[in-house]
C-alpha positions in Angstrom: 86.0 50.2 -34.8 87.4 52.7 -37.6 89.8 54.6 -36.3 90.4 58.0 -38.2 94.1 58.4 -37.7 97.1 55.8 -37.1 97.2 54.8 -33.3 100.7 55.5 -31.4 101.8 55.4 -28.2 99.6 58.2 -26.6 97.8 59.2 -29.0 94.7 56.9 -28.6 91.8 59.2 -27.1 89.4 58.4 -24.9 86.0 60.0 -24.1 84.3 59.4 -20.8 80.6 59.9 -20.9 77.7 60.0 -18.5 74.3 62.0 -17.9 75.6 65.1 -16.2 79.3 64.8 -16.5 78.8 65.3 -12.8 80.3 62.1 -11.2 81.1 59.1 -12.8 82.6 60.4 -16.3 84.9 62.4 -14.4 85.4 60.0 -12.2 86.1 57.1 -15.2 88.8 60.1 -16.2 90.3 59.9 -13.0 90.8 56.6 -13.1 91.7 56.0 -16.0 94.8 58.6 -15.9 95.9 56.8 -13.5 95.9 53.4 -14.3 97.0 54.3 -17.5 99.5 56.7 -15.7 99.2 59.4 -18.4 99.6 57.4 -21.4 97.0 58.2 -23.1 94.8 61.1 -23.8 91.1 61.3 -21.8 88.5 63.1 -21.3 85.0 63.5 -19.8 81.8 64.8 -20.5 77.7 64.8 -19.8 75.1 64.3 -22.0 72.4 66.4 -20.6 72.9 70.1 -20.0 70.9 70.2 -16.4 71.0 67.1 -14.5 70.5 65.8 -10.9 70.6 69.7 -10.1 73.8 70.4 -11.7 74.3 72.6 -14.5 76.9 72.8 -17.3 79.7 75.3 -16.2 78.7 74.3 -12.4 81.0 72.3 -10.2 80.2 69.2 -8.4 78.1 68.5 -6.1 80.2 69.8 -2.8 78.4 66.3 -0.6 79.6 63.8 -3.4 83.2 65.6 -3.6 83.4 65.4 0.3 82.9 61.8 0.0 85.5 61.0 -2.7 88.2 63.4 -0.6 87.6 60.8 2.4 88.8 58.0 0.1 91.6 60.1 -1.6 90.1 60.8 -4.9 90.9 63.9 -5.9 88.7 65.2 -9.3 91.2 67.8 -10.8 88.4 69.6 -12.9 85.1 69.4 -11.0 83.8 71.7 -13.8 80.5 69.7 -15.6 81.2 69.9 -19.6 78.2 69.0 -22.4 79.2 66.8 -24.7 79.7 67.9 -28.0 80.1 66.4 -32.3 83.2 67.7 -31.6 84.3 65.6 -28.4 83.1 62.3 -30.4 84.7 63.1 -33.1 88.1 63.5 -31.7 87.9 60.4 -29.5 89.1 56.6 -30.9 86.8 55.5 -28.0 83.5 57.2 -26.5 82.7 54.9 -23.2 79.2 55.3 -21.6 78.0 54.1 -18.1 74.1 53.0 -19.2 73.0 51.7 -22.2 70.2 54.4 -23.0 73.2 56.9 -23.5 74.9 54.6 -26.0 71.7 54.6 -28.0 71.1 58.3 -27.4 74.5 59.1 -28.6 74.1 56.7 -31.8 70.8 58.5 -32.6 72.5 62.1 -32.5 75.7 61.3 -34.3 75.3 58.1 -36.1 78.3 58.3 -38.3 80.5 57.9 -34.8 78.0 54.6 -33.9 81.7 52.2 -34.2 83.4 54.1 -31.6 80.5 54.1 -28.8 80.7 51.5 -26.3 79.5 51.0 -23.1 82.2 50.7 -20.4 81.7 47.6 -18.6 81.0 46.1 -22.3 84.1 46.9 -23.7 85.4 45.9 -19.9 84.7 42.2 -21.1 81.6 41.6 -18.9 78.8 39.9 -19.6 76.4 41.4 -16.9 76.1 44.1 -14.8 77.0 46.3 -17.8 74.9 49.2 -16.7 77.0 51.7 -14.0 74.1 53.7 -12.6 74.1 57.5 -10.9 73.8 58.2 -6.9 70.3 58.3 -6.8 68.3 59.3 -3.7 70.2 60.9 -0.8 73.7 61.2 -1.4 75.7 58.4 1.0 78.9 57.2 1.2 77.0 53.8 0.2 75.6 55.4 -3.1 78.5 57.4 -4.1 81.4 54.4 -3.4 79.3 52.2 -5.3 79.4 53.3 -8.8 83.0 54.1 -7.7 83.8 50.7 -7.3 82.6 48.8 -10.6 84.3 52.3 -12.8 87.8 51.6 -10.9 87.0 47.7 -11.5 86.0 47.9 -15.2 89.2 50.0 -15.8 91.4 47.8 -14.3 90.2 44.8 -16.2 90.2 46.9 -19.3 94.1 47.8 -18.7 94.6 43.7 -17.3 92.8 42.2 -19.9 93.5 44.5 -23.4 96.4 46.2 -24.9 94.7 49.8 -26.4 97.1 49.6 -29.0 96.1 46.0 -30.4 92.3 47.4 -29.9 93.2 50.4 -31.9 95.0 48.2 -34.6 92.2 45.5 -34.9 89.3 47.9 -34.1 87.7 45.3 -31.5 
């Protein structure tokens, strides 16, 4: 991966990105602060500007916020945010939940291709890679689920690799 800047303690930034921006990027944000306990800059955003219902400007949806309250999670900014050239090109890393986003991303800004990565992917594994949306009726089932392999593949990415040597050796 070329990096366009020197990488120092916090300055590595991360770009979270799903369809909507209305779940799991945020969520991956979430996360991530916190496993990372600040130590790096992240952020969030959606790729399509009206998805599952929910707009760009709009919040959340109030049923899949609910949910995450019950288990303690907490989005800060339940605002959904398009992403832009801009956002890629200030992030070292652009992680994706689903593969067709990774390509669609490449196709509209091809000169940032190094830097997009699909979580799980750069996570280390070897199946399973894609982190799907709550589709169908929203459930604690459907809602935890995704939960679960974003909070897994961050962990394993903070376990398993140092940002810093991934900034310095651009793997």
């Amino acid at each position: 991966m070329a990096l366009l800047r020197p990488i120092g303690y916090g300055d590595l930034r991360v770009l979270f990105v799903c369809a909507g921006n209305a779940f799991r990027s945020q969520l991956a944000k979430y996360v991530f602060d916190r496993a990372f306990e600040g130590a790096y800059v992240s952020s969030s955003a959606g790729l399509l500007p009206d998805y599952a219902g929910t707009h760009v400007h709009e919040a959340l949806d109030p049923r899949v916020l609910q949910i995450l309250t019950r288990h303690e999670v907490n989005l800060p900014n339940a605002i959904c945010h398009q992403v832009t050239r801009d956002d890629i090109a200030a992030a070292d890393i652009v992680l994706v939940m689903e593969s067709w986003m990774k390509l669609k991303l490449e196709n509209e800004y091809p000169s940032f291709t190094d830097r997009i990565l699909l979580l799980c992917s750069f996570a280390g594994y070897r199946n399973r890679l894609e982190i799907h949306d709550v589709s169908g009726p929203v459930t604690e089932r459907r809602v935890m689920a995704p939960c679960k392999q974003i909070r897994q593949a961050i962990l394993r990415i903070k376990r398993e690799k140092s940002l810093e040597m991934i900034a310095k050796c651009g793997c």
